[in-house]
mmCIF entry with sequence, helices, sheets and N, C-alpha, C, O atoms, coordinates in Angstrom:
data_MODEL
# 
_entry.id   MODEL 
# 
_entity.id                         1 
_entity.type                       polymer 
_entity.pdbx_number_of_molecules   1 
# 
_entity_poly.entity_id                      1 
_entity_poly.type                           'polypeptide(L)' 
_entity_poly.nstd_linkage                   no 
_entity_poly.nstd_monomer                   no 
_entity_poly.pdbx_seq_one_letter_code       
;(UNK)(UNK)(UNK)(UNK)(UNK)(UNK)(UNK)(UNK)(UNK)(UNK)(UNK)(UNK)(UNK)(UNK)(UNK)(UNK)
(UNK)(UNK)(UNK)(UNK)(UNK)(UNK)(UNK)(UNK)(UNK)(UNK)(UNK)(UNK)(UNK)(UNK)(UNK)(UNK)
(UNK)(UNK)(UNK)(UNK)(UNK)(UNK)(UNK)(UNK)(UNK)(UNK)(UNK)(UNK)(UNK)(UNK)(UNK)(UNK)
(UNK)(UNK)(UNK)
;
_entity_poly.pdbx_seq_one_letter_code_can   XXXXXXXXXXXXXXXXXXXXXXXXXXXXXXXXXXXXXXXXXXXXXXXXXXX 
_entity_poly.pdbx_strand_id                 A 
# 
loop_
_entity_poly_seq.entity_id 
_entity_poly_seq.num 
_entity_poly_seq.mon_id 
_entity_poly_seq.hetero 
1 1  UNK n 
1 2  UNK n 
1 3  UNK n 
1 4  UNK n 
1 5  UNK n 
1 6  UNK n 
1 7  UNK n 
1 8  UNK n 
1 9  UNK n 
1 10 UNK n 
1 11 UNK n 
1 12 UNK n 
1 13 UNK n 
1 14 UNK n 
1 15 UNK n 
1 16 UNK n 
1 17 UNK n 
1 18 UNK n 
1 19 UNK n 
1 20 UNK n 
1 21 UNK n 
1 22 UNK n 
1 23 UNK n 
1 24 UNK n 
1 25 UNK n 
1 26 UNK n 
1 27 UNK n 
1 28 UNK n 
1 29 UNK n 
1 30 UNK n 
1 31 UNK n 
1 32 UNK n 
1 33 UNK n 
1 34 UNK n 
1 35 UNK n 
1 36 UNK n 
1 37 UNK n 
1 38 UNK n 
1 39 UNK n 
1 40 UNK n 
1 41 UNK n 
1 42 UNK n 
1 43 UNK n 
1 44 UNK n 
1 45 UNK n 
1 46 UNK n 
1 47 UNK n 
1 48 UNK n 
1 49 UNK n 
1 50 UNK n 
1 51 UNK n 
# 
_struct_asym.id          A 
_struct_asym.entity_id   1 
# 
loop_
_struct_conf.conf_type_id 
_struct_conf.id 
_struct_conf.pdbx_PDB_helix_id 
_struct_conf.beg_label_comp_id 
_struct_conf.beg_label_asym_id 
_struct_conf.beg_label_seq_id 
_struct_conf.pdbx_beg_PDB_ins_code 
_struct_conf.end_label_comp_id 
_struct_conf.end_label_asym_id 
_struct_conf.end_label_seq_id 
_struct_conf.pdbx_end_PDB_ins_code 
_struct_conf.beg_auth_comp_id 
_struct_conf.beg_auth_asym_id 
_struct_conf.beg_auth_seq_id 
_struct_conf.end_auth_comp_id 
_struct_conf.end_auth_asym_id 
_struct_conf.end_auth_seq_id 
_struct_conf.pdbx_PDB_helix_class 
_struct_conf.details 
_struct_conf.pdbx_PDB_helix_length 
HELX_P HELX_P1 AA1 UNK A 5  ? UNK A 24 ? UNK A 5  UNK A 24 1 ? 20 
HELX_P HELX_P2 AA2 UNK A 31 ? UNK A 48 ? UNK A 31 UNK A 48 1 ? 18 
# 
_struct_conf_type.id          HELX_P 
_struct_conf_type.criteria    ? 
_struct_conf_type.reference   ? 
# 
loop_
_atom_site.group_PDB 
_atom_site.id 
_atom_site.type_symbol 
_atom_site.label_atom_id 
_atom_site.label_alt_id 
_atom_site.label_comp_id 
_atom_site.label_asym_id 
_atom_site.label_entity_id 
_atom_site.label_seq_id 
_atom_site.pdbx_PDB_ins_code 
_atom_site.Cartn_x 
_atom_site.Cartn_y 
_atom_site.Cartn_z 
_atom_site.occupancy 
_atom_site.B_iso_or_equiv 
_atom_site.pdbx_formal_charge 
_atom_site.auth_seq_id 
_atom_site.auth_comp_id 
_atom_site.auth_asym_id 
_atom_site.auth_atom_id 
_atom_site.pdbx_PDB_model_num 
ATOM 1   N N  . UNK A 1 1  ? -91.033 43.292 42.910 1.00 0.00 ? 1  UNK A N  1 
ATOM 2   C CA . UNK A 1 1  ? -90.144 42.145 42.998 1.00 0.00 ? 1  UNK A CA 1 
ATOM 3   C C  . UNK A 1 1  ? -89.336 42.248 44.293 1.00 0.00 ? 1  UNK A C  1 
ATOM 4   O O  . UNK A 1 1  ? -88.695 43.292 44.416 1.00 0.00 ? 1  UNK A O  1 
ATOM 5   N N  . UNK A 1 2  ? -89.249 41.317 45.316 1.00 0.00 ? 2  UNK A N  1 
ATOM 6   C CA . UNK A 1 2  ? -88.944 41.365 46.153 1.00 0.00 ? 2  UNK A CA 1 
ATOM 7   C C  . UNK A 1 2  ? -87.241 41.374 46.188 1.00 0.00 ? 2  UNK A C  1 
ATOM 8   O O  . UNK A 1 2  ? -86.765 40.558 45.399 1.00 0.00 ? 2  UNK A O  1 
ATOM 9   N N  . UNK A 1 3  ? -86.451 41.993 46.804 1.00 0.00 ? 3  UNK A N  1 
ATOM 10  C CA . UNK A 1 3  ? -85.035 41.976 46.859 1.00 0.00 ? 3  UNK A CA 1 
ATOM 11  C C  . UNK A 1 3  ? -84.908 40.738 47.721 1.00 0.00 ? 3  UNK A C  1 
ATOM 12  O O  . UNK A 1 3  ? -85.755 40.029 48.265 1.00 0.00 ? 3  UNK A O  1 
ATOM 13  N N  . UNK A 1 4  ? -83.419 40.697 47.671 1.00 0.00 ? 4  UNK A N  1 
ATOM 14  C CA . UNK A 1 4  ? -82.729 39.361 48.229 1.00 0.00 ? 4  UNK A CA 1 
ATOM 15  C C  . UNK A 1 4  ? -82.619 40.091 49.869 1.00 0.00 ? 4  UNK A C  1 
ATOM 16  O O  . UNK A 1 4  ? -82.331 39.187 50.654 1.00 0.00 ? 4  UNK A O  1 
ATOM 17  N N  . UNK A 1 5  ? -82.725 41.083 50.402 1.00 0.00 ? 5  UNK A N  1 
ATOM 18  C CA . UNK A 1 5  ? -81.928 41.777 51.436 1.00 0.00 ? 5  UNK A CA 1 
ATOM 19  C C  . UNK A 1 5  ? -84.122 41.731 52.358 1.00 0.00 ? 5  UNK A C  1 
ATOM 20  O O  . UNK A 1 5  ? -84.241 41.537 53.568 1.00 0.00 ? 5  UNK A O  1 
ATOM 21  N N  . UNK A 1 6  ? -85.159 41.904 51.612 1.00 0.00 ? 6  UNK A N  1 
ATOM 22  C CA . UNK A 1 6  ? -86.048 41.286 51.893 1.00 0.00 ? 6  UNK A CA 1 
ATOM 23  C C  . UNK A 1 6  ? -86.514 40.119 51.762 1.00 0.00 ? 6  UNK A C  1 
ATOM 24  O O  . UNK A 1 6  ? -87.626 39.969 52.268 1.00 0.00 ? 6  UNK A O  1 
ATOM 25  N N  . UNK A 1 7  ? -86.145 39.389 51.351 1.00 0.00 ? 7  UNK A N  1 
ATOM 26  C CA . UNK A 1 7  ? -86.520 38.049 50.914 1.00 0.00 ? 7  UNK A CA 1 
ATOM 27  C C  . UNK A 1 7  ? -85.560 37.225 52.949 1.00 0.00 ? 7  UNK A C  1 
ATOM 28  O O  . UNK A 1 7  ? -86.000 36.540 53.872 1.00 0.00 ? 7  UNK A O  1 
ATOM 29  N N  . UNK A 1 8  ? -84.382 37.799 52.680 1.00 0.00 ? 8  UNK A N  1 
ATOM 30  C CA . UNK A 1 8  ? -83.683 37.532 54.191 1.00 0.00 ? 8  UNK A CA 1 
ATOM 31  C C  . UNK A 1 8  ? -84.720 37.986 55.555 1.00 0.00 ? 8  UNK A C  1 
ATOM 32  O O  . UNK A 1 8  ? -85.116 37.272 56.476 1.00 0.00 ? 8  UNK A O  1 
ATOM 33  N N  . UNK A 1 9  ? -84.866 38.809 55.405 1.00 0.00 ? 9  UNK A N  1 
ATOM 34  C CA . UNK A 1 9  ? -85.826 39.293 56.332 1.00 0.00 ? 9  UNK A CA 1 
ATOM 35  C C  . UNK A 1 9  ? -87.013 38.272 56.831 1.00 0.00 ? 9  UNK A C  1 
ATOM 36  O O  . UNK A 1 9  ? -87.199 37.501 57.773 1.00 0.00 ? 9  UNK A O  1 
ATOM 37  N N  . UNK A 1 10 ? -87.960 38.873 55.225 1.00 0.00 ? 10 UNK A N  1 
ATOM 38  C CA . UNK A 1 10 ? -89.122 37.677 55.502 1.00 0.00 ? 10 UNK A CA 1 
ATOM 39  C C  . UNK A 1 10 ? -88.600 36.190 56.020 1.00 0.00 ? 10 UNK A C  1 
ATOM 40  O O  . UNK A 1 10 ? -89.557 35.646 56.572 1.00 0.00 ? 10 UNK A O  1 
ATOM 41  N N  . UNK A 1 11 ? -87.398 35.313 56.043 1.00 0.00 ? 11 UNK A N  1 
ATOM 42  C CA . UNK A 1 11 ? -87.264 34.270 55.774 1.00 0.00 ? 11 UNK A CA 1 
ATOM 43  C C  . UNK A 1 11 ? -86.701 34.424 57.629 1.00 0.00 ? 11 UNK A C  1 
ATOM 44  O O  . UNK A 1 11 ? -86.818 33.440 58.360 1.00 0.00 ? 11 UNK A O  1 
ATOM 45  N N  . UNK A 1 12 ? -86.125 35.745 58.167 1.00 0.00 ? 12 UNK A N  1 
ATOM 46  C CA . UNK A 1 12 ? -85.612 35.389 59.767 1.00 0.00 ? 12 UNK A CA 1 
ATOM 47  C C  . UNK A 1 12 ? -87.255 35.515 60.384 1.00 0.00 ? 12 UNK A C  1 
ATOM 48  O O  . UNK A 1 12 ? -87.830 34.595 60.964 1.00 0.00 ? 12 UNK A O  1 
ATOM 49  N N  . UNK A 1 13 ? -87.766 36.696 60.144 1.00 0.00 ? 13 UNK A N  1 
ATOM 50  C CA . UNK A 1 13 ? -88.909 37.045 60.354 1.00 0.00 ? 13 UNK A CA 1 
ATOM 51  C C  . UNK A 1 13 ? -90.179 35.438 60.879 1.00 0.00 ? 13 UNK A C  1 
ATOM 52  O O  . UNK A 1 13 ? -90.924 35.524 61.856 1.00 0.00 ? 13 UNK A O  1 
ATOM 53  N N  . UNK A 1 14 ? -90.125 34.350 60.104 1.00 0.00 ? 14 UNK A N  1 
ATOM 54  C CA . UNK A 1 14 ? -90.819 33.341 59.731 1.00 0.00 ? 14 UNK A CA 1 
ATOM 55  C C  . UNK A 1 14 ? -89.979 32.677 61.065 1.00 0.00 ? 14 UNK A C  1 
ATOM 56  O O  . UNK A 1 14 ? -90.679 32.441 62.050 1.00 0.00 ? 14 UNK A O  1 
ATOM 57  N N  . UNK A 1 15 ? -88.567 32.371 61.153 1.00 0.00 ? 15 UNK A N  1 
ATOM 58  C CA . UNK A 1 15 ? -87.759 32.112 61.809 1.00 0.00 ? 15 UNK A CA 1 
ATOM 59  C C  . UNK A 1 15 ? -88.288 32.337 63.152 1.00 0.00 ? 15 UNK A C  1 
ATOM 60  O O  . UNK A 1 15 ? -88.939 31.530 63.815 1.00 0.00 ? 15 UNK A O  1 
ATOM 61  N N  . UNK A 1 16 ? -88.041 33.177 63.386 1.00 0.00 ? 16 UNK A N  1 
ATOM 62  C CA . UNK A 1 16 ? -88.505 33.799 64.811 1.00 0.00 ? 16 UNK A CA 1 
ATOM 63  C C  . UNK A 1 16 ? -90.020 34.060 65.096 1.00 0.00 ? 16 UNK A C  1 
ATOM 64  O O  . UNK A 1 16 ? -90.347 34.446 66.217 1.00 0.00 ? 16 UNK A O  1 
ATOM 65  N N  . UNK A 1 17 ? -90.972 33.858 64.101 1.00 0.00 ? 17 UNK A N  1 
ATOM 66  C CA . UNK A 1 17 ? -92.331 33.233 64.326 1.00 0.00 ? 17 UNK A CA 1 
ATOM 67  C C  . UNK A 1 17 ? -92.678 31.554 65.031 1.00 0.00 ? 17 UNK A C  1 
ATOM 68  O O  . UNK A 1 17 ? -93.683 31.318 65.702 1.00 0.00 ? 17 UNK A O  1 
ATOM 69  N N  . UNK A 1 18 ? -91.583 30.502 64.688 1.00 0.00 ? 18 UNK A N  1 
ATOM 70  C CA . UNK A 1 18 ? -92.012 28.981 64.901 1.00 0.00 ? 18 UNK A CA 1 
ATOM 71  C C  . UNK A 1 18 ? -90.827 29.370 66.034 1.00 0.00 ? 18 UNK A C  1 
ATOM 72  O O  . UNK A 1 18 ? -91.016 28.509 66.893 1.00 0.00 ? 18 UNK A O  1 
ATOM 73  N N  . UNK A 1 19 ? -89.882 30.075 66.423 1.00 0.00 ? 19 UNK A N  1 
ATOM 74  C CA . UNK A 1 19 ? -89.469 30.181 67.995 1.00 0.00 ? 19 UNK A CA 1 
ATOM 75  C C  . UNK A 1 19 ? -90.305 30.462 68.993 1.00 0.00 ? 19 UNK A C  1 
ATOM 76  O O  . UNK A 1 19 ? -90.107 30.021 70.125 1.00 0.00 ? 19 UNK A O  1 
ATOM 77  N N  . UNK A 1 20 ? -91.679 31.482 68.586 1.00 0.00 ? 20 UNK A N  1 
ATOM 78  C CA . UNK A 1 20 ? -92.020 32.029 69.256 1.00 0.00 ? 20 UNK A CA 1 
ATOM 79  C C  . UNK A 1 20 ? -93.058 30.982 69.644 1.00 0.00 ? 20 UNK A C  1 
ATOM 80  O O  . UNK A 1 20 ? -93.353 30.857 70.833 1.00 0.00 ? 20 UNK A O  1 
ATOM 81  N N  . UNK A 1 21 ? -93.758 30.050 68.495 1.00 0.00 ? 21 UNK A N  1 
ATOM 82  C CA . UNK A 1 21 ? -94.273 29.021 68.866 1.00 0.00 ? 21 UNK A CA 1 
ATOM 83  C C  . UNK A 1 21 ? -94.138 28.028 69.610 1.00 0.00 ? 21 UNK A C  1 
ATOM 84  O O  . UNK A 1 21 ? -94.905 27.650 70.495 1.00 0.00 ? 21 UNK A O  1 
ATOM 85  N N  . UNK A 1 22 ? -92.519 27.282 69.055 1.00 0.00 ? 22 UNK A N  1 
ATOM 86  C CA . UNK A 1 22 ? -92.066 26.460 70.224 1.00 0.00 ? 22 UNK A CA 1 
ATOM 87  C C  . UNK A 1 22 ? -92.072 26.762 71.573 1.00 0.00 ? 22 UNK A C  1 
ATOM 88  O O  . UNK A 1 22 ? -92.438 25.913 72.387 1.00 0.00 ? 22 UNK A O  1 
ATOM 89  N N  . UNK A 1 23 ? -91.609 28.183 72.011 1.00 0.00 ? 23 UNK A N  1 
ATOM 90  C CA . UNK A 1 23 ? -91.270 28.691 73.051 1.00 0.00 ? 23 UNK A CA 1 
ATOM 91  C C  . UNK A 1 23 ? -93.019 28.480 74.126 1.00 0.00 ? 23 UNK A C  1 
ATOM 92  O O  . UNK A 1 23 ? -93.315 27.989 75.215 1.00 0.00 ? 23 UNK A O  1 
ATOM 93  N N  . UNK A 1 24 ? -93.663 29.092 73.146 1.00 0.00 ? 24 UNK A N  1 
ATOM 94  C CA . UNK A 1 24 ? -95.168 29.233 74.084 1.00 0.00 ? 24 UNK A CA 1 
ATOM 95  C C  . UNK A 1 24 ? -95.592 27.596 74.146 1.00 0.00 ? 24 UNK A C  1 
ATOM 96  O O  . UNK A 1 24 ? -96.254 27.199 75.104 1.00 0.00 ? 24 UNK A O  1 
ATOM 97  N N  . UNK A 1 25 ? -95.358 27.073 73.543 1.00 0.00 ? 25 UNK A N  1 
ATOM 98  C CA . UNK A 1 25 ? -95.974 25.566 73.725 1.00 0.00 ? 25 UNK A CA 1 
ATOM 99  C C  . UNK A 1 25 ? -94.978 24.702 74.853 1.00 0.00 ? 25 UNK A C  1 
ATOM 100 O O  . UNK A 1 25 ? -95.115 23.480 74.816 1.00 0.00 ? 25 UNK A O  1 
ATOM 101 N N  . UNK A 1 26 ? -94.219 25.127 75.616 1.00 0.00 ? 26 UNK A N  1 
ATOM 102 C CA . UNK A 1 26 ? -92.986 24.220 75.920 1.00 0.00 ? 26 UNK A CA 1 
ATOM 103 C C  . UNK A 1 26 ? -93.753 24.458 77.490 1.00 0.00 ? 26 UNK A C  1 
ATOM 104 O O  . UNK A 1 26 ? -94.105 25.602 77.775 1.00 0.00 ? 26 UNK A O  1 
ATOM 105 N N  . UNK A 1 27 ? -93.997 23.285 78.516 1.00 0.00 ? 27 UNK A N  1 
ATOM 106 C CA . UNK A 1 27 ? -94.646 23.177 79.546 1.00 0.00 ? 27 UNK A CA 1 
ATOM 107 C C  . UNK A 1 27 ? -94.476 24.472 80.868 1.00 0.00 ? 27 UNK A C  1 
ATOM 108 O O  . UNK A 1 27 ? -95.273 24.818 81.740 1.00 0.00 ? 27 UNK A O  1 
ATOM 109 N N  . UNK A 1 28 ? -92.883 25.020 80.491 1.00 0.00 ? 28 UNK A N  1 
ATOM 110 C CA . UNK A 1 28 ? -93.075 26.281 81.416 1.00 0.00 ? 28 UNK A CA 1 
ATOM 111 C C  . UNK A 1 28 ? -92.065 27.302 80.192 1.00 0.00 ? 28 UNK A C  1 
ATOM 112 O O  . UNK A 1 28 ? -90.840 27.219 80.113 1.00 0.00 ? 28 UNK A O  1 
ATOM 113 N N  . UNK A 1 29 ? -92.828 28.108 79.439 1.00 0.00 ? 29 UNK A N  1 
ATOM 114 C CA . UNK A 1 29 ? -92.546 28.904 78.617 1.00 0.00 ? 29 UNK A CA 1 
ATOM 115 C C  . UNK A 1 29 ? -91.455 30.337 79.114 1.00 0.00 ? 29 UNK A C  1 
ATOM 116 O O  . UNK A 1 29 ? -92.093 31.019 79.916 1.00 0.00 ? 29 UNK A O  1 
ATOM 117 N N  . UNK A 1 30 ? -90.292 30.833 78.902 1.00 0.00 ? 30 UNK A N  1 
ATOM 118 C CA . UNK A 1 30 ? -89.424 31.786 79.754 1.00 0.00 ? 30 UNK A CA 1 
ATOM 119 C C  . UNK A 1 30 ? -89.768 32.925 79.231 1.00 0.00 ? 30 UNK A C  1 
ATOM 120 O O  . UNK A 1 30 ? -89.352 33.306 78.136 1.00 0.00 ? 30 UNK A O  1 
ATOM 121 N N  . UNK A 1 31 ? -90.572 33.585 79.975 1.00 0.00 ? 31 UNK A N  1 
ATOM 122 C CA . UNK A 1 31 ? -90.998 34.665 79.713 1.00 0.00 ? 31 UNK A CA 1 
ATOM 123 C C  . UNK A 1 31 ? -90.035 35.681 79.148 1.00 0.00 ? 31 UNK A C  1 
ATOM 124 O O  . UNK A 1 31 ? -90.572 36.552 78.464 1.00 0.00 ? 31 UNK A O  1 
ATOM 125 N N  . UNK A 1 32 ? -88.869 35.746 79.273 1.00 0.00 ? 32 UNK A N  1 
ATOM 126 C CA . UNK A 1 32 ? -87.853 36.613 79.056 1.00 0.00 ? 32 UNK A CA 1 
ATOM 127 C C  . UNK A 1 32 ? -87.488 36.472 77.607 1.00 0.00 ? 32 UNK A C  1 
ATOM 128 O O  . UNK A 1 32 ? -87.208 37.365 76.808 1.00 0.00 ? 32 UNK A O  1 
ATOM 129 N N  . UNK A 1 33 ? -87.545 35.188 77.429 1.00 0.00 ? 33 UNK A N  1 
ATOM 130 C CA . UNK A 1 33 ? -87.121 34.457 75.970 1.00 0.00 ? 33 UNK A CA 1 
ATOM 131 C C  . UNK A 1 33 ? -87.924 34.804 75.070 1.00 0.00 ? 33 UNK A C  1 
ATOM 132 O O  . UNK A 1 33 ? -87.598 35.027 73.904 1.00 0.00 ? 33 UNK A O  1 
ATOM 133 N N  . UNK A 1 34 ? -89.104 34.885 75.550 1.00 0.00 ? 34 UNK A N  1 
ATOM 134 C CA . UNK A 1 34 ? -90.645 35.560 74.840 1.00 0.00 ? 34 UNK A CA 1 
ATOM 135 C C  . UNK A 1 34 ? -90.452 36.604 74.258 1.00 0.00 ? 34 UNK A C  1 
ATOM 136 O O  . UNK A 1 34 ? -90.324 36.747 73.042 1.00 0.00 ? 34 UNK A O  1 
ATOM 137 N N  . UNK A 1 35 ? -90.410 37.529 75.197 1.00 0.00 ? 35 UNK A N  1 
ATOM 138 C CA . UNK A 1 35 ? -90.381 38.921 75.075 1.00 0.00 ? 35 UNK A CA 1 
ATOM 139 C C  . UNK A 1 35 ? -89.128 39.110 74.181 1.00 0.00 ? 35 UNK A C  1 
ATOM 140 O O  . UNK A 1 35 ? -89.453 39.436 73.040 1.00 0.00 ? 35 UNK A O  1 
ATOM 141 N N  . UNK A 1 36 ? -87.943 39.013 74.347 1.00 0.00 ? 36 UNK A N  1 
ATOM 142 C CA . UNK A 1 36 ? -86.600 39.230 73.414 1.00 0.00 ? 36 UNK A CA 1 
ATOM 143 C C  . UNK A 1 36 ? -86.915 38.585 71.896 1.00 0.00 ? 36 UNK A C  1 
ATOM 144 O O  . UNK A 1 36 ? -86.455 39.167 70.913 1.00 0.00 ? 36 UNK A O  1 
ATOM 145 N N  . UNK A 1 37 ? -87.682 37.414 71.743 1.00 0.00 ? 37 UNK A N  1 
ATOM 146 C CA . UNK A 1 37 ? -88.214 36.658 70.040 1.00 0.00 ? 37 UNK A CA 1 
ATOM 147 C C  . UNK A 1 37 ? -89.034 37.998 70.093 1.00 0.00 ? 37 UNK A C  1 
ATOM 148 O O  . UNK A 1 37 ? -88.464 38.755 69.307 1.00 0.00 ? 37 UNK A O  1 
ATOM 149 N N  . UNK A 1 38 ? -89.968 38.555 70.584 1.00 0.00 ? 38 UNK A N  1 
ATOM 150 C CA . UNK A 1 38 ? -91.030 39.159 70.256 1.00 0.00 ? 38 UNK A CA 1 
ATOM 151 C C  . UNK A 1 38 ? -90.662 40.444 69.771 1.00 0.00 ? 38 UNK A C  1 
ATOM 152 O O  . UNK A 1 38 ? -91.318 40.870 68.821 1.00 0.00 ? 38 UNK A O  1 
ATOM 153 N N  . UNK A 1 39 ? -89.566 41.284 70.319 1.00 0.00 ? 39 UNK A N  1 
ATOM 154 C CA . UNK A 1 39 ? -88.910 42.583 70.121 1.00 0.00 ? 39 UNK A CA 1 
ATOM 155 C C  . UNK A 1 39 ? -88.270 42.422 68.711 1.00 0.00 ? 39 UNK A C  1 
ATOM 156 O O  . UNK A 1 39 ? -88.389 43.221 67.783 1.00 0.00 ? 39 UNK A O  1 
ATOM 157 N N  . UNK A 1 40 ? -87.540 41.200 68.706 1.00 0.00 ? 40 UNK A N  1 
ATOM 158 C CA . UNK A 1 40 ? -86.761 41.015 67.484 1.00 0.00 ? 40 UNK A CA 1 
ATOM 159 C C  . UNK A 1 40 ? -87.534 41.004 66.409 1.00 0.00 ? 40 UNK A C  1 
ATOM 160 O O  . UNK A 1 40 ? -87.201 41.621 65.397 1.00 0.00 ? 40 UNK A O  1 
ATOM 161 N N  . UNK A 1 41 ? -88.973 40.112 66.509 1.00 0.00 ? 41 UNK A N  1 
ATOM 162 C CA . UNK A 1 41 ? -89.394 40.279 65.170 1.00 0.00 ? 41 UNK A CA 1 
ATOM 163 C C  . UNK A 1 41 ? -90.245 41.277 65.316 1.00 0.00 ? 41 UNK A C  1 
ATOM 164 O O  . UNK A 1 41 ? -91.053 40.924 64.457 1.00 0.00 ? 41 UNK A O  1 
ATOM 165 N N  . UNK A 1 42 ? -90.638 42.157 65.704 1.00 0.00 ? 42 UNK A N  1 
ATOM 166 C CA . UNK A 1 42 ? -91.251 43.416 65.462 1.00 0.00 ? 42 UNK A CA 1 
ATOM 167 C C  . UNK A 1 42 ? -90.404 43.993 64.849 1.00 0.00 ? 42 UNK A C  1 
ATOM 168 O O  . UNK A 1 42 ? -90.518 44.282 63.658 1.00 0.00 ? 42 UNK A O  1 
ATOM 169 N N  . UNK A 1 43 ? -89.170 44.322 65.733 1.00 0.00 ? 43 UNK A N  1 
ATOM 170 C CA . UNK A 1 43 ? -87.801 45.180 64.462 1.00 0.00 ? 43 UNK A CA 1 
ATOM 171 C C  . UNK A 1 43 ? -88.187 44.596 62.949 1.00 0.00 ? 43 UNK A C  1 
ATOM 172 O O  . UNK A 1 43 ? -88.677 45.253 62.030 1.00 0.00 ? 43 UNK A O  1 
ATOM 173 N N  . UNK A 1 44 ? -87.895 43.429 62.942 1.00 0.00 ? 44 UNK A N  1 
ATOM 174 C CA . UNK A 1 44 ? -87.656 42.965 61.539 1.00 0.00 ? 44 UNK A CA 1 
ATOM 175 C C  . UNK A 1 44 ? -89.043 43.423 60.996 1.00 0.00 ? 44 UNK A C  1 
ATOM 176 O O  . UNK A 1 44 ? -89.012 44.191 60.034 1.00 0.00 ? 44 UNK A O  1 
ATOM 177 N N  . UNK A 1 45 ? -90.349 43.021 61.529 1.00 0.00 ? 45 UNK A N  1 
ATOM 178 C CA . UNK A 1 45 ? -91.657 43.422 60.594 1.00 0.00 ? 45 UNK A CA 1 
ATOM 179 C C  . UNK A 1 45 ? -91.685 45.036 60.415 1.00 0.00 ? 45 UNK A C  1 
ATOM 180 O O  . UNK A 1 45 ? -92.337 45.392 59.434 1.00 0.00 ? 45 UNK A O  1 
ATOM 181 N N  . UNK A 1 46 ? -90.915 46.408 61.423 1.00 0.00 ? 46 UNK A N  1 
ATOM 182 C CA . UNK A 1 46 ? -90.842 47.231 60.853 1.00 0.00 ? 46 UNK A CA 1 
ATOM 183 C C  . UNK A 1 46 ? -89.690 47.449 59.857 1.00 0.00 ? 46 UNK A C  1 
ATOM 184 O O  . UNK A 1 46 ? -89.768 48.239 58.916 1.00 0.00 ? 46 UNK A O  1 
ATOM 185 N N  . UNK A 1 47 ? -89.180 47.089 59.988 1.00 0.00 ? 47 UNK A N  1 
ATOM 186 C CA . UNK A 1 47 ? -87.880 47.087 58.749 1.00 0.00 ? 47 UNK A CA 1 
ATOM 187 C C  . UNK A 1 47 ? -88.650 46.834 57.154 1.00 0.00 ? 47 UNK A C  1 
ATOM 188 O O  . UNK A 1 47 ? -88.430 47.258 56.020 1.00 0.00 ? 47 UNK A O  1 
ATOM 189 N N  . UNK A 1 48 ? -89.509 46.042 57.686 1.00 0.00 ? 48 UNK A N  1 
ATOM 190 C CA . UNK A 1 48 ? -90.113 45.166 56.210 1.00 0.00 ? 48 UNK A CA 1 
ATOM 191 C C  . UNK A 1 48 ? -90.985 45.821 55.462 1.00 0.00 ? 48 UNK A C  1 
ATOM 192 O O  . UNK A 1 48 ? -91.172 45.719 54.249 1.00 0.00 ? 48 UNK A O  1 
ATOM 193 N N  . UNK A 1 49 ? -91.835 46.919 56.720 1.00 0.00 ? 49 UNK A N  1 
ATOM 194 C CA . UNK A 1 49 ? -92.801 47.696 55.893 1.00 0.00 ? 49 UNK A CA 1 
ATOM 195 C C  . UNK A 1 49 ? -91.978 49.051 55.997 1.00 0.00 ? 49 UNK A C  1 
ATOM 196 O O  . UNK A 1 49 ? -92.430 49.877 56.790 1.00 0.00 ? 49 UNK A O  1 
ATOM 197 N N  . UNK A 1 50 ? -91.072 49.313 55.446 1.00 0.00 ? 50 UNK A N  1 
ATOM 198 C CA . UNK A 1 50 ? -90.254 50.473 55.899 1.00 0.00 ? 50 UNK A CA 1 
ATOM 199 C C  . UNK A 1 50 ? -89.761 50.469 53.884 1.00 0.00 ? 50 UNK A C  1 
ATOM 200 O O  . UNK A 1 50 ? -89.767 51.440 53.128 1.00 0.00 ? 50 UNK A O  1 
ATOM 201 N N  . UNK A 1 51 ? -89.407 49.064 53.573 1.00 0.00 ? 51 UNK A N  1 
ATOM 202 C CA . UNK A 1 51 ? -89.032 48.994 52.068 1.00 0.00 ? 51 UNK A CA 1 
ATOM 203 C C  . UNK A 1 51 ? -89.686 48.983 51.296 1.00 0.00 ? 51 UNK A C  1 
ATOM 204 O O  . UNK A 1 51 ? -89.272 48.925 50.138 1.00 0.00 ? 51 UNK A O  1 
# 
């Protein structure tokens, strides 16, 4: 049963998946902006398999 403290996670996690989308689809994508969504949700996906 998933906790509420994962359930947050999965739910920024998802969050910062359709940023990462918008971001790559946008006619000149900021590479910097990329990379910082991309770090963040790795943290969070190890956090996730960590519980």
């Amino acid at each position: 049963m998933p906790t509420t403290h994962q359930a947050a996670l999965e739910t920024k996690h998802a969050v910062l998946d359709r940023r990462i989308a918008e971001e790559t689809h946008r006619p000149l994508p900021d590479g910097a902006v990329l990379a910082s969504l991309k770090k963040q949700k790795l943290r969070l996906k190890e956090e996730l398999t960590g519980l």
